[in-house]
C-alpha positions in Angstrom: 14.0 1.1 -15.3 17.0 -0.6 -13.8 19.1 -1.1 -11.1 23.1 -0.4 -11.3 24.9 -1.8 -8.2 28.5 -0.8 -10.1 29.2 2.0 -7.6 28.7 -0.2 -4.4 31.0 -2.4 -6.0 33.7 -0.3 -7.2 33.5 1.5 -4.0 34.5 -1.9 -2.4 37.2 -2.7 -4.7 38.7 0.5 -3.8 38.4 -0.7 0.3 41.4 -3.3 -1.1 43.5 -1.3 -3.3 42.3 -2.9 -6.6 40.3 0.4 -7.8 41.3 3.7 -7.4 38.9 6.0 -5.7 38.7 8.0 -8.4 37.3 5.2 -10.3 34.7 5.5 -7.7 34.6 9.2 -7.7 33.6 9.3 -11.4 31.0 6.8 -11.7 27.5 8.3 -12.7 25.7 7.3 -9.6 27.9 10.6 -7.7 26.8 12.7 -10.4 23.6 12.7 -9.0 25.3 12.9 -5.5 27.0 16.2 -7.0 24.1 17.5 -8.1 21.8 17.0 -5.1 25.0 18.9 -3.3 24.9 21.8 -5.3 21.3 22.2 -4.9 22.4 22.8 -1.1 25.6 24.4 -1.4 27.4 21.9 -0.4 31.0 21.4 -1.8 31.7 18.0 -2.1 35.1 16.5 -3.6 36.7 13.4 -4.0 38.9 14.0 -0.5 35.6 14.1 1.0 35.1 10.5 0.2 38.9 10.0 2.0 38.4 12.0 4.9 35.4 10.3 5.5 36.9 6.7 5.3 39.4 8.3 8.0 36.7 9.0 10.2 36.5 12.9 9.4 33.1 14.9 9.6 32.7 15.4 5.7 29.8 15.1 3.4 30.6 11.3 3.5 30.7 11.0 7.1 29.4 7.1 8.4 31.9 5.2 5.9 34.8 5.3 8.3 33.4 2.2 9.8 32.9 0.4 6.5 35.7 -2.1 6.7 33.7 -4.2 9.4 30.3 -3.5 7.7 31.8 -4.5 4.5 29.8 -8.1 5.0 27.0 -6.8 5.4 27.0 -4.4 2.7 27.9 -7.7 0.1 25.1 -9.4 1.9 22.5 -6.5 1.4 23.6 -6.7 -2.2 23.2 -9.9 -2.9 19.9 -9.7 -1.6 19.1 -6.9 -4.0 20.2 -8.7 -7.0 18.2 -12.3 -5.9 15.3 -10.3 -6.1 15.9 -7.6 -9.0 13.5 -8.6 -11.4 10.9 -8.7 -9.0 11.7 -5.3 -7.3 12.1 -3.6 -10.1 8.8 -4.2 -11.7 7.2 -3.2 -8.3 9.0 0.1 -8.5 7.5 0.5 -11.6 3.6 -0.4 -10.8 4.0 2.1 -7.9 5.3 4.8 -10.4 2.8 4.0 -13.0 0.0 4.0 -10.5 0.5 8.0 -9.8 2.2 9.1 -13.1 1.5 6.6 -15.8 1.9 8.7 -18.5 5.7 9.3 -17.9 8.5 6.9 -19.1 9.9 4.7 -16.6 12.1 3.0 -18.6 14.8 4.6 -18.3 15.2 5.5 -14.8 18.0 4.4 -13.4 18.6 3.4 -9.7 22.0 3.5 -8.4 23.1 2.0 -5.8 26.5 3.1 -4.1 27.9 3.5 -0.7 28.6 7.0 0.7 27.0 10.6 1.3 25.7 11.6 4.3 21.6 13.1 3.7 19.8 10.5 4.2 19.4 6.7 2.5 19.2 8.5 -1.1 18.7 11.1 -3.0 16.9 11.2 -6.5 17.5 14.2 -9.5 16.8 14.0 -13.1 20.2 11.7 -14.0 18.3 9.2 -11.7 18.0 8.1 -8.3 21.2 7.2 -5.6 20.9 4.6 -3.0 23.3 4.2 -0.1 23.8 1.3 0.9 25.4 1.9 4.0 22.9 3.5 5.7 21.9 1.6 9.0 18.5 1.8 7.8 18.9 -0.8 5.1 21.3 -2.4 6.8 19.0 -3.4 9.6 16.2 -3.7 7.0 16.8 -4.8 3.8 13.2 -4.4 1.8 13.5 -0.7 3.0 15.7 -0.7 0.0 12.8 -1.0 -2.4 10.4 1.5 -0.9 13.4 4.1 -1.1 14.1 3.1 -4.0 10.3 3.9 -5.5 10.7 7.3 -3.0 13.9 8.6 -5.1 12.4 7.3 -8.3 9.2 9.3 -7.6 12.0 12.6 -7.3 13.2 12.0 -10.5 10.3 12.0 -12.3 9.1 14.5 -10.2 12.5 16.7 -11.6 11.8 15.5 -15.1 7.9 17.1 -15.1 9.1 20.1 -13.6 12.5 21.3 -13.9 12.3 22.5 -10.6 15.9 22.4 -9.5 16.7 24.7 -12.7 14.5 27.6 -10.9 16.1 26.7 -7.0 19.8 26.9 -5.8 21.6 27.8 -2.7 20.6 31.6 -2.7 16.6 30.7 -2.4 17.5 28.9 0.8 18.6 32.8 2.3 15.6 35.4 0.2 12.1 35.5 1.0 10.5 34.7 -2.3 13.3 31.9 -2.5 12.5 30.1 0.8 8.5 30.5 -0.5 9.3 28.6 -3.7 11.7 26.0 -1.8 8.8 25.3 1.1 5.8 25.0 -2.2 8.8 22.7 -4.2 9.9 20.5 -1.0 6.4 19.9 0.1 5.1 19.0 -3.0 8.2 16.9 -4.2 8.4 15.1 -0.6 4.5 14.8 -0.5 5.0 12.6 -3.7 8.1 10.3 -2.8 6.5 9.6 0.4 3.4 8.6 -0.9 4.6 6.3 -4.1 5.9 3.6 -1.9 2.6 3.3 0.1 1.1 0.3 -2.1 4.7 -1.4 -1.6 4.4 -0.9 2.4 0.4 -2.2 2.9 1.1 -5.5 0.2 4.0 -6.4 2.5 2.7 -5.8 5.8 5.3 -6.7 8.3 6.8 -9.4 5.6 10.0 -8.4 6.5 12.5 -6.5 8.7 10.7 -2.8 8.7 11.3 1.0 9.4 9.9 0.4 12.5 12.5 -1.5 14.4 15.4 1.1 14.2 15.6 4.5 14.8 14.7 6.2 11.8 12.2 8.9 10.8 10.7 7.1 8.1 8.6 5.0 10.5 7.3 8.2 11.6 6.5 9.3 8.5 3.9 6.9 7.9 2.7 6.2 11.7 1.7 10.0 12.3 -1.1 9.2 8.8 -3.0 7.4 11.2 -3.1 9.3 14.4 -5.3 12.6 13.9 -3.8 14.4 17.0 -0.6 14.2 15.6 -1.4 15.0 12.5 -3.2 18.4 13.8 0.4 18.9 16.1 2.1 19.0 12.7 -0.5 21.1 10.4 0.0 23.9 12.9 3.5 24.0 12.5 3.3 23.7 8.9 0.4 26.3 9.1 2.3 28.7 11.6 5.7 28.3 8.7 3.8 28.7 5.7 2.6 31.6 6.9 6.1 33.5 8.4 7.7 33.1 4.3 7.1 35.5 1.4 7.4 38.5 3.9 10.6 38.1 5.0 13.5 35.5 5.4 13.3 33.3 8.3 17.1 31.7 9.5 18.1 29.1 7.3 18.5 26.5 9.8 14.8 26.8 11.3 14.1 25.8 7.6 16.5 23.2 7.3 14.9 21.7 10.1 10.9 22.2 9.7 11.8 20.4 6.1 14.2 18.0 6.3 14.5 17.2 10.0 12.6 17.5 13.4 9.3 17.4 12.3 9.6 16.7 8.7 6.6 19.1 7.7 7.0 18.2 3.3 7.3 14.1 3.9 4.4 14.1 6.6 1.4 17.3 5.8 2.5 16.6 2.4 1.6 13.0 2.4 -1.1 13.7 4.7 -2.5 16.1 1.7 -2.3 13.2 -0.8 -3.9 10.2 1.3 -6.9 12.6 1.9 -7.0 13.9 -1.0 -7.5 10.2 -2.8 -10.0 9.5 -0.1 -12.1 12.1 -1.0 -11.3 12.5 -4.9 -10.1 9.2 -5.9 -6.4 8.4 -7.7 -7.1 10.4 -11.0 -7.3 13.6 -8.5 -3.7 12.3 -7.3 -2.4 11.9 -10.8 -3.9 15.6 -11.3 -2.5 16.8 -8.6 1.3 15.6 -9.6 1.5 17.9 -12.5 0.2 20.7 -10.7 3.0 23.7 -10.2 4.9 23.2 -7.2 4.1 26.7 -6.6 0.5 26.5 -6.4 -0.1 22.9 -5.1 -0.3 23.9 -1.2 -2.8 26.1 -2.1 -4.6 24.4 -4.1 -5.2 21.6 -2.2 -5.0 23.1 1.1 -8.2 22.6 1.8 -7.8 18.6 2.5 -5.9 19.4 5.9 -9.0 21.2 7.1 -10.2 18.6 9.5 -6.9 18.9 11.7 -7.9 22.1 12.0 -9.8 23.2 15.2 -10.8 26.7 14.1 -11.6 25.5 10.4 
């Protein structure tokens, strides 16, 4: 695998007239920013990235303040590079430690500056990174665990095809939102876990999630506390059960998976680190290449004991 910090730096360049945004704009690392929009209906243009820079509530919203962060951007970069080699071969151990019979090699982590969900997002063309997010700002390694987390979704996308089968119309139908839910838990479950080794090696070595106001902290402190844990396996209980029959509102959705709560990145994680307790790695590695569709079921079982009536 490897690590492409041209977008960051074209993106930059452009800050001082000495690359035009679309220079920017067509660099591979937004393909996979256009793609990851599309999933979610999301129209996303070049004059996104400008309206953004003006301060405008766009799809790149959090760049207009880039100027003054631009420092700290170079800085964060520079850090990257000075440890590269290292980071990258990391990366890789966590990947090969839950799918080592895929091909690494050539994943590609990009690392540009823009695009409002999240720190990253990861799709078969590789995984994005950006780099002004305040989470790496304030916590620079946090750029290698999300950068195993994305790498995890594109292999995850490679096994599976899954995107090819989802699309803004299965976020609205109630066999669509059943097969999003299945996808996004077991996809999330995945990313969230890979990075796990990375987090317990380092152990507080440097700046962490856990200082800034992020969810990712939470997604790893609710492993260890069981009530919790039995809190959010309701939820994801009292959800799983409302979809199939008919279509609950998009936003309620929206939120139970990718916000509030985070139901795929915590239950799902919380299915995986019980699962190897009990089962060992190779049950993990099993459980990866399982369908999407039938993995919650499958290995439903494992959330039993935050279960009062199980």
């Amino acid at each position: 695998m490897r690590i492409d910090a041209t977008a960051a730096e074209r993106f930059l360049a452009s800050l001082d007239g000495e690359v035009p945004l679309e220079r920017v704009w067509e660099h591979d690392a937004y393909d996979v920013v256009r793609e990851h929009a599309d999933l979610l209906g999301r129209d996303i243009a070049r004059e996104d990235v400008e309206r953004g820079l003006s301060g405008e509530d766009t799809a790149f919203s959090g760049v207009a303040d880039l100027p003054k962060n631009r420092d700290r951007v170079r800085s964060l970069l520079e850090r990257v590079r000075s440890n590269e080699a290292a980071w990258t071969e990391r990366i890789e151990a966590a990947l090969k430690r839950v799918a080592p019979d895929e091909d690494h090699t050539d994943v590609t982590v990009f690392l540009g500056i823009g695009y409002d969900y999240g720190t990253g997002v990861g799709g078969e063309r590789g995984a994005y990174l950006n780099l002004h997010a305040p989470l790496f700002r304030g916590a620079p390694r946090e750029v290698l665990y999300t950068a195993a987390h994305e790498c995890s979704h594109v292999l995850h996308e490679r096994v599976h095809r899954s995107r090819r089968a989802l699309g803004p119309d299965s976020f609205e139908d109630p066999a669509g939102q059943r097969t999003v839910f299945d996808t996004v838990v077991h996809t999330e479950a995945f990313a969230t876990y890979t990075p796990i080794p990375l987090r317990r090696a380092d152990n507080g070595a440097d700046e962490s999630a856990s200082e800034h106001d992020n969810p990712v902290a939470e997604d790893y402190a609710v492993l260890s506390d069981d009530d919790r844990l039995a809190e959010l396996v309701a939820t994801y209980d009292a959800l799983r059960g409302s979809l199939g029959e008919s279509a609950v509102p998009r936003d309620r959705l929206f939120t139970h998976l990718f916000g509030g709560q985070r139901l795929p990145y915590r239950v799902g994680t919380a299915i995986l680190t019980g699962l190897e307790a009990v089962r060992g790695i190779e049950a993990v590695r099993e459980a990866f290449y399982c369908d999407p569709t039938e993995f919650t079921t499958e290995y439903d079982w494992v959330l039993d004991e935050y279960r009062s009536d199980a």
